[in-house]
C-alpha positions as CSV (number, residue, x, y, z in Angstrom):
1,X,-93.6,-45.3,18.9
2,X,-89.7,-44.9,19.2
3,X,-88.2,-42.9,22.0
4,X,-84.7,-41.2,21.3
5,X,-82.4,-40.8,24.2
6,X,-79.3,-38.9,25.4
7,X,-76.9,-41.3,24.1
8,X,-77.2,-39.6,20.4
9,X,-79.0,-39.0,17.7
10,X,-78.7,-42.4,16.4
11,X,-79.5,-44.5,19.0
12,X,-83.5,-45.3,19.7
13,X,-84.9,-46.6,22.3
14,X,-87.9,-48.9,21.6
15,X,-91.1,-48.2,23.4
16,X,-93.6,-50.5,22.8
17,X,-96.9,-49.2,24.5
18,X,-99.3,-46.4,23.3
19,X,-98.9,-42.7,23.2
20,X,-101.1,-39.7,22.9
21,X,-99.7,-37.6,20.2
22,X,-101.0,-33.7,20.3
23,X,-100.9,-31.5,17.6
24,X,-99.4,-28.1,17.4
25,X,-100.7,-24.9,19.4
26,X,-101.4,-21.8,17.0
27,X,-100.6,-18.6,18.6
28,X,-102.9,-15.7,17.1
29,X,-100.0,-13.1,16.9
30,X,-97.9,-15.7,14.7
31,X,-100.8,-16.1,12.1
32,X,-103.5,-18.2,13.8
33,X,-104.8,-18.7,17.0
34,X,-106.7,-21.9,18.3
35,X,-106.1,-25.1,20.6
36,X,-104.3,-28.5,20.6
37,X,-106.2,-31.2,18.0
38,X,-105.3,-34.8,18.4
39,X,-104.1,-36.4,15.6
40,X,-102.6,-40.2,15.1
41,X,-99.2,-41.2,15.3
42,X,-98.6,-42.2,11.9
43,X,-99.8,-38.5,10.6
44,X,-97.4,-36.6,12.8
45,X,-94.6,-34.5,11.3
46,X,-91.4,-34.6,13.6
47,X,-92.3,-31.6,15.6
48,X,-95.9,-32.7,16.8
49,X,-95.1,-36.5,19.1
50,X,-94.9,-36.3,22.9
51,X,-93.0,-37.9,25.2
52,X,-94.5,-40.9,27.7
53,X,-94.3,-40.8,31.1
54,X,-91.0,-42.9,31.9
55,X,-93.4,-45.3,34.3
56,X,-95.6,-45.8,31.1
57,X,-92.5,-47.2,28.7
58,X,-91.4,-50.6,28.2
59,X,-88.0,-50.8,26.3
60,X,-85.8,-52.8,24.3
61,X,-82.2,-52.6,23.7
62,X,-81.2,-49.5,21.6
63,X,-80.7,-49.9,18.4
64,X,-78.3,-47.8,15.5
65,X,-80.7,-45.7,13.5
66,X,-78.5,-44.6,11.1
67,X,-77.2,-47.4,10.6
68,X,-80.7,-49.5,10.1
69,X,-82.1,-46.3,7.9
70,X,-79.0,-46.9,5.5
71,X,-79.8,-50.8,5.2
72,X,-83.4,-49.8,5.1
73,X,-82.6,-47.3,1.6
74,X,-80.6,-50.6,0.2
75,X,-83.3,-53.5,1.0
76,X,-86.2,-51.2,-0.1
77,X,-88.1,-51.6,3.6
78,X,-90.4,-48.3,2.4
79,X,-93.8,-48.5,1.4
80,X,-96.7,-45.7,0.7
81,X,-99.9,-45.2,1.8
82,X,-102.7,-42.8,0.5
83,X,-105.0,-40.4,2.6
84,X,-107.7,-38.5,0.7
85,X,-108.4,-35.0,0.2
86,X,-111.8,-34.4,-0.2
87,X,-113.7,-31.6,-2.4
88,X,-115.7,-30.1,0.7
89,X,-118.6,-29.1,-2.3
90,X,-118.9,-32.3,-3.8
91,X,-117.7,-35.1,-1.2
92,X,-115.4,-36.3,-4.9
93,X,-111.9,-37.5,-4.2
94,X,-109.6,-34.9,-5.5
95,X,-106.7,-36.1,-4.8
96,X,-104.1,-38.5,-2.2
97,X,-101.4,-37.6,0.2
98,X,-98.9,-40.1,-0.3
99,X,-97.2,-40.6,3.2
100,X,-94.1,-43.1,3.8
101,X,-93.8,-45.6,6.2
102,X,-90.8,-47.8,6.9
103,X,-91.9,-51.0,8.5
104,X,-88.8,-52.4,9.7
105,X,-88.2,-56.5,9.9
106,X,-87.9,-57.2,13.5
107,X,-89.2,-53.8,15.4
108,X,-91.9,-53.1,12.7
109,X,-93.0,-49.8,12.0
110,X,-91.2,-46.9,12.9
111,X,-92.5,-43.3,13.1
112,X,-92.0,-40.8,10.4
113,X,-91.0,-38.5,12.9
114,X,-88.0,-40.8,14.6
115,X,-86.5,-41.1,11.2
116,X,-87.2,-38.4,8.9
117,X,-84.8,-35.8,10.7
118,X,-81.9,-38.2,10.4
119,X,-83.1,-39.1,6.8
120,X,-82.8,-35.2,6.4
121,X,-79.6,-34.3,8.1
122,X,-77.5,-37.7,6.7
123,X,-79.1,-36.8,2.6
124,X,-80.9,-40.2,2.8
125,X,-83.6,-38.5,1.9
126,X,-82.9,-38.0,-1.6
127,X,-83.2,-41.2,-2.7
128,X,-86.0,-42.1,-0.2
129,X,-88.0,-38.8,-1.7
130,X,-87.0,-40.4,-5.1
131,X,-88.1,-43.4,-4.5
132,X,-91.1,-42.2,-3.1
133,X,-92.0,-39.8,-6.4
134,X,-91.5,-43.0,-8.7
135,X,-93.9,-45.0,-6.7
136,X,-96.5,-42.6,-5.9
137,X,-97.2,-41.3,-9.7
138,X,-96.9,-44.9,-10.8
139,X,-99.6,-45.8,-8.6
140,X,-101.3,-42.3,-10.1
141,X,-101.0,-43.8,-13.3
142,X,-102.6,-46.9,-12.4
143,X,-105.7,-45.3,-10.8
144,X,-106.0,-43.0,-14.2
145,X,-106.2,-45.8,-16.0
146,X,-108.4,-48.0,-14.1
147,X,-111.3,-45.7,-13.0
148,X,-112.5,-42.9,-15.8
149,X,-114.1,-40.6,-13.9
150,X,-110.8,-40.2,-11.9
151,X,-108.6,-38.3,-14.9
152,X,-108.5,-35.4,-12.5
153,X,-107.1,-37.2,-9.2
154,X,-104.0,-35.7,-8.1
155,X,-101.6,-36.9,-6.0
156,X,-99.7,-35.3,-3.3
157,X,-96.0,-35.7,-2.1
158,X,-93.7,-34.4,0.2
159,X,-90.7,-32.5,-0.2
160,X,-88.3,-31.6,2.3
161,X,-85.5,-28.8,2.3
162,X,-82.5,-30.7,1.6
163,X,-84.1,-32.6,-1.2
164,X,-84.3,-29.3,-2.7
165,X,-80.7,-28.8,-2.8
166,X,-80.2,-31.9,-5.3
167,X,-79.1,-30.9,-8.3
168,X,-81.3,-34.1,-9.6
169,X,-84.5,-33.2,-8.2
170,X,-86.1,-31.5,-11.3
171,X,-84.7,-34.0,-13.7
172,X,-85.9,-36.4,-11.5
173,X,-89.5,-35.0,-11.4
174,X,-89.5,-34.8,-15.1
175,X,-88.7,-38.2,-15.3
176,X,-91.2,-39.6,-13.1
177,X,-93.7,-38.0,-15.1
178,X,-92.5,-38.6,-18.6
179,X,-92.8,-42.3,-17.2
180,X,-96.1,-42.2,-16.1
181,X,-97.3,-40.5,-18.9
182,X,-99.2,-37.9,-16.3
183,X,-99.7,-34.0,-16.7
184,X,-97.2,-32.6,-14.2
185,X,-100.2,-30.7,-12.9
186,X,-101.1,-34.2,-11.6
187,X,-98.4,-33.8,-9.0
188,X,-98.2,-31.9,-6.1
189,X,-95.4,-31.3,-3.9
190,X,-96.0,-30.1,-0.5
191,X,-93.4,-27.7,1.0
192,X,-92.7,-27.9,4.8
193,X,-90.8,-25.7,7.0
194,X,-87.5,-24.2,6.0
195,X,-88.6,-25.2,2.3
196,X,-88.9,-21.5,1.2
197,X,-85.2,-20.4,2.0
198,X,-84.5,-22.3,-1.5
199,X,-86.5,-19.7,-3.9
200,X,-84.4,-21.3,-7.1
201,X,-85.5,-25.1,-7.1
202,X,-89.0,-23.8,-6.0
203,X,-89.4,-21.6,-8.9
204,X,-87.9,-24.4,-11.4
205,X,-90.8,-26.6,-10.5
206,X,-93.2,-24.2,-11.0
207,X,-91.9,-23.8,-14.3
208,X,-92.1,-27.6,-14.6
209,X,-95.9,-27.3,-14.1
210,X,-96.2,-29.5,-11.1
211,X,-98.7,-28.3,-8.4
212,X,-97.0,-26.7,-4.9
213,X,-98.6,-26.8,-1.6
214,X,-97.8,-24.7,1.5
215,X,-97.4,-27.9,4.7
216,X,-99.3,-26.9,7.9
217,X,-99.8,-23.6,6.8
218,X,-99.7,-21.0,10.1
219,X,-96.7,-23.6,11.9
220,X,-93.0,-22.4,11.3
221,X,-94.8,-20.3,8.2
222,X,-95.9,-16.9,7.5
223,X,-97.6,-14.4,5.1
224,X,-94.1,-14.0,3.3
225,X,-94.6,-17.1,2.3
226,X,-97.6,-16.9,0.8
227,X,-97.1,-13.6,-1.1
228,X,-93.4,-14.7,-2.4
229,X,-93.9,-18.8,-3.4
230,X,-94.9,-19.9,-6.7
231,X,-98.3,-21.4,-5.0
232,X,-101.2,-23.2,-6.2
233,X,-102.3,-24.9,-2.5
234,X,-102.1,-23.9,1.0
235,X,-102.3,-26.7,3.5
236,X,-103.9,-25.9,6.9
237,X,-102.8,-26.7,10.6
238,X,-104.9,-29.3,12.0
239,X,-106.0,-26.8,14.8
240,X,-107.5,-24.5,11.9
241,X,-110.3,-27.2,11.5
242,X,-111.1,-26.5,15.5
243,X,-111.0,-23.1,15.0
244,X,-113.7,-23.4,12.5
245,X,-115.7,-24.2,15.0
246,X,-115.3,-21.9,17.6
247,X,-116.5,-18.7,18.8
248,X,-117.2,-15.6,16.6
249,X,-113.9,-14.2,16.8
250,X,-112.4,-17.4,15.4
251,X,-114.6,-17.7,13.3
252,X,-114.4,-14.3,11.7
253,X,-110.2,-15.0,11.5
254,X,-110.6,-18.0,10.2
255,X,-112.5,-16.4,7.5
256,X,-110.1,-13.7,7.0
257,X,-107.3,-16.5,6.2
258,X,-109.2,-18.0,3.7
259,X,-110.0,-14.7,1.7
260,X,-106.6,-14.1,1.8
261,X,-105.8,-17.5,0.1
262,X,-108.3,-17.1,-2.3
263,X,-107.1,-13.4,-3.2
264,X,-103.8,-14.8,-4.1
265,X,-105.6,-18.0,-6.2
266,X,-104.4,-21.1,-3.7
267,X,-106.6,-23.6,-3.0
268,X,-107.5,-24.3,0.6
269,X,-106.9,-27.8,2.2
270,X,-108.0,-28.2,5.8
271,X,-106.1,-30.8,7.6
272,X,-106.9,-32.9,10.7
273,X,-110.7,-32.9,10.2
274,X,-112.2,-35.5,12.1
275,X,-116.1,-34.3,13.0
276,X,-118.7,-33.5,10.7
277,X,-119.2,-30.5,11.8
278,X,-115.8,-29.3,11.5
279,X,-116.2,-30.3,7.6
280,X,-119.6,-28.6,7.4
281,X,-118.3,-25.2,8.9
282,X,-115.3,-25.5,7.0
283,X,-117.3,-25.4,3.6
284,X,-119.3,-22.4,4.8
285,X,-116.5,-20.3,5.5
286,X,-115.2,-21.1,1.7
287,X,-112.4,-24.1,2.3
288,X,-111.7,-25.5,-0.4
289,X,-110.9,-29.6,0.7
290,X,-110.3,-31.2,3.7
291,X,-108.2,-34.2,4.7
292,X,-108.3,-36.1,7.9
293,X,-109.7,-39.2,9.6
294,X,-113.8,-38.2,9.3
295,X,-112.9,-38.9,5.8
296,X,-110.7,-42.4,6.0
297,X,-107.4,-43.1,7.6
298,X,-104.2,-43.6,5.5
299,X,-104.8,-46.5,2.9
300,X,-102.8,-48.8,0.9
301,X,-103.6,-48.8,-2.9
302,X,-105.8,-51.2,-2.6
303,X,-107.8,-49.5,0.1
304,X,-108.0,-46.4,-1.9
305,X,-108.7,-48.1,-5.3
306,X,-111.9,-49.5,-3.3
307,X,-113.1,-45.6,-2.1
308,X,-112.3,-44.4,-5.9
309,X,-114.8,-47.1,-6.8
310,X,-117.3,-46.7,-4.5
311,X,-117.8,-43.1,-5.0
312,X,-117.6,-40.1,-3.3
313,X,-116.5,-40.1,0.6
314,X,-119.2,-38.6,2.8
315,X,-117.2,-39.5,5.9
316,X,-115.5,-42.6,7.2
317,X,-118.5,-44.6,7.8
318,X,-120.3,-43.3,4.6
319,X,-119.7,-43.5,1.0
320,X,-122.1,-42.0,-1.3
């Protein structure tokens, strides 16, 4: 992973041995309540990596970030891959996360969350998250018209707020999928925190048709959010899928969350799911789809053009 340190916010520090990454704690007064989940590095939003114990870190010279991340944007060093998000009743493939990595020529690749704050705060983002939209329903596109019985797959893609202050975005969108000859209901954006303090652009896309999913729904979000964005999908905290799990009182709130998405129409996605019985429990308490590495890690295209021919995911050591 990549360590920042004092000197600024665009200077890294390479660390080149493992870390633990932890994902976030849910207090119960907040919206949900449940403990840590351990997730892998390359699924972690900014807020969710840990630091190393100095003794454990090996570094190289620092490096300028914002300076590499511009060069990055101009020689194209971004790539996609695809996670699935399973339909919990039928195992089916209903659609893919598109998630970016930057996989940089000499230090390789580099954590979403080292990068994606200065992407944010230096507007780099917007023509990363455009890039990223052009690729991601191309590849849409290509899977439409190279499997049949996968018309319906979706795919999903992240939007942060500062892309929604672009005056291009919705042109942008429309253009993409004018392009790809795809319904816009074939696209999903997924709003993380801070997202909802821009009610115009969110309400624009809606009228565009595209599909909008609530990030890591019950971290940095709230009720509000859910009663006053133009929704069709609420994303769950990883530690939701735990919670699934546990004792009666959990249990019973876990339930509670769900009837409230499904009194507002929003489809449920339960994140970080990496038992069996976490995906079984989650079905019986009415979620919707799940995502996480039970299922299959992130894929290239190639790896998830193999699952969509295969059939549908049972778990990652199962097709069926």
């Amino acid at each position: 992973m990549v360590q920042r340190r004092d000197p600024g916010p665009a200077t890294l520090w390479w660390d080149v041995s493992g870390a633990v990454p932890q994902g976030g704690v849910m207090v119960r007064r907040s919206l949900l309540r449940g403990g840590t989940t351990v997730r892998r590095a390359s699924d972690l939003r900014p807020a969710s990596v840990t630091d190393m114990p100095p003794r454990q870190r090996t570094q190289r010279p620092p490096i300028d970030l914002a300076a590499e991340l511009a060069r990055a944007v101009e020689r194209n060093e971004f790539g996609l891959e695809y996670q699935p998000i399973i339909d919990l009743n039928t195992g089916a493939i209903g659609a893919v996360e598109a998630l970016l990595r930057w996989r940089h020529p000499l230090m390789g690749t580099i954590a979403p969350a080292d990068y994606l704050p200065l992407a944010e705060e230096t507007g780099l983002i917007v023509p990363i998250g455009e890039r990223v939209l052009d690729a991601a329903t191309r590849q849409l596109r290509t899977w439409h018209l190279g499997f049949a019985r996968m018309q319906s797959l979706r795919v999903n893609v992240n939007i942060s707020p500062r892309q929604l202050t672009d005056d291009g975005l919705l042109t942008h969108v429309a253009t993409v999928l004018q392009r790809s000859d795809l319904d816009p209901s074939s696209l999903t954006l997924e709003l993380g925190t801070g997202c909802a303090d821009h009610p115009e652009p969110i309400a624009a896309l809606a009228d565009l048709g595209v599909g909008l999913a609530l990030e890591d729904f019950g971290q940095g979000s709230s009720l509000d959010d859910i009663r006053d964005m133009p929704l069709t999908a609420v994303k769950l905290v990883p530690s939701f899928a735990a919670m699934a799990t546990g004792d009666d009182e959990e249990v019973a709130f876990a339930e509670s969350v769900l009837a409230l998405c499904r009194t507002r129409g929003l489809a449920t996605v339960g994140k970080g799911v990496e038992t069996r019985d976490q995906a079984r429990r989650l079905a019986v308490i009415g979620c919707d789809m799940a995502q996480g590495y039970l299922y299959s890690k992130p894929l290239g295209s190639e790896g998830i053009g193999t699952l969509l021919a295969r059939g549908r995911v049972t778990s990652a050591n199962g097709i069926r």
